[in-house]
DOTOR-333084 format. One record per residue (C-alpha): x, y, z. Coordinates in nm, 2 decimals, decimal comma. Layout:
u;v;w
X;Y;Z
...
end
This chain:
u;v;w
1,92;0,17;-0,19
1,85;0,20;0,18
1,56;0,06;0,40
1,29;0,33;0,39
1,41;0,49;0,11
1,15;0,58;-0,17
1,14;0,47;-0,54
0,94;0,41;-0,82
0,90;0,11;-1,00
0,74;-0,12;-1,24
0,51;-0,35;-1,06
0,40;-0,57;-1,37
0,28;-0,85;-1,42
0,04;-0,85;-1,10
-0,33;-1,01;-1,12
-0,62;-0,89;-0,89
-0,63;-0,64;-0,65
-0,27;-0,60;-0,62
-0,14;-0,25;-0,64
0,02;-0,28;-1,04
0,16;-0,04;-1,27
0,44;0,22;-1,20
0,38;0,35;-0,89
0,59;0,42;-0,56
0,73;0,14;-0,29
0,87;0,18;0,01
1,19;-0,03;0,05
1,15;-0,22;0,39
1,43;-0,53;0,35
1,71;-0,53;0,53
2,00;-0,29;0,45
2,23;-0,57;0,48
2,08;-0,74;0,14
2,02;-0,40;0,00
2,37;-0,32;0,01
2,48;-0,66;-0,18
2,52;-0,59;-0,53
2,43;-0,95;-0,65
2,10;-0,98;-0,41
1,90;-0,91;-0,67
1,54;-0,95;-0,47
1,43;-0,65;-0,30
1,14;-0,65;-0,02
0,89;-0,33;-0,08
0,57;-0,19;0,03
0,30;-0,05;-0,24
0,23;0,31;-0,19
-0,11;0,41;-0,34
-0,32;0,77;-0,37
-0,64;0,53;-0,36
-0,85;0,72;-0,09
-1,04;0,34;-0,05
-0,74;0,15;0,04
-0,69;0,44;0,33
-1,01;0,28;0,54
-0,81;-0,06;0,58
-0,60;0,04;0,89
-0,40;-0,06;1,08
-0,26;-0,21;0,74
-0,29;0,12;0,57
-0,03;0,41;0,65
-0,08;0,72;0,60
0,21;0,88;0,37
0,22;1,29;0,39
0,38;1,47;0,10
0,61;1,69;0,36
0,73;1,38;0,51
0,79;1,21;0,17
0,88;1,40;-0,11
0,58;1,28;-0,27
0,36;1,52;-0,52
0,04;1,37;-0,34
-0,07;1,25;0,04
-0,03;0,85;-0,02
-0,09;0,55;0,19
0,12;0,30;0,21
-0,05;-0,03;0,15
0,12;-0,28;0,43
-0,08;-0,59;0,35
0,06;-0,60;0,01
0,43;-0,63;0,14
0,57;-0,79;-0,15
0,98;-0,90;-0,30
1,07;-0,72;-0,65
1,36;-0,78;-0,87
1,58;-0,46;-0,84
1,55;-0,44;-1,23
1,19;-0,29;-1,12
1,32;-0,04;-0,91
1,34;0,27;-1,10
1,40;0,60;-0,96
1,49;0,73;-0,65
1,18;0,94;-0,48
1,34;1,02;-0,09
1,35;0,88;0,25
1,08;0,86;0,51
1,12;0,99;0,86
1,18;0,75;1,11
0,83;0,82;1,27
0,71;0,72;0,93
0,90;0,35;0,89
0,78;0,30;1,25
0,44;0,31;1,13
0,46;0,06;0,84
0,68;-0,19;1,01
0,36;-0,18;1,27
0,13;-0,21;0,95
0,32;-0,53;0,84
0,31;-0,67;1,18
-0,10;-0,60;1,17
-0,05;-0,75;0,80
0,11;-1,12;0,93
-0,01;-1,11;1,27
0,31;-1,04;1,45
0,16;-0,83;1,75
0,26;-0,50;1,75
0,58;-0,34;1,76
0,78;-0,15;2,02
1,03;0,13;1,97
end
């Protein structure tokens, strides 16, 4: 499991708006933790085909299906930036580009406030 790698996974018990269900994340921690076998938190993005979460930028990022191995265009939903147990993650989906985690790491800085990013 590598940063920007994509998975599905089980994204129960959530209340409200959160993005719920089994649906796709985008892994964004650190691949230091993500190589540690007994880290057992993982840091993830929600990745939706919700054509109303797509209005929302500069939190939203747009996730194309040639760039993603995805069945469908997706958005990644940056504002929901959120830690899973790994026993969530399920299956292994593919990688985004580098263009691609460049754009949601500028999401989740829109997302806390960080300013934006440079690279």
């Amino acid at each position: 499991m590598k940063r920007g790698d994509l998975f599905w996974a089980e994204l129960k018990p959530r209340s409200g708006s959160e993005q719920r269900g089994r649906r796709p994340v985008v892994i964004v921690s650190n691949d230091g933790f993500n190589s540690v076998p007994n880290w057992r938190s993982v840091i993830v993005v929600p990745v939706t085909t919700s054509k109303r979460q797509a209005g929302r930028s500069p939190t939203t990022v747009p996730i194309v299906t040639r760039a993603s191995n995805l069945t469908d265009d997706s958005i990644a939903v940056c504002h929901q930036i959120t830690t899973l147990d790994r026993s969530k993650i399920q299956t292994h989906i593919g990688a985004l580009t580098e263009a691609s985690m460049r754009a949601i790491e500028n999401g989740i800085a829109a997302a806390c406030d960080l300013g934006p990013l440079t690279q």
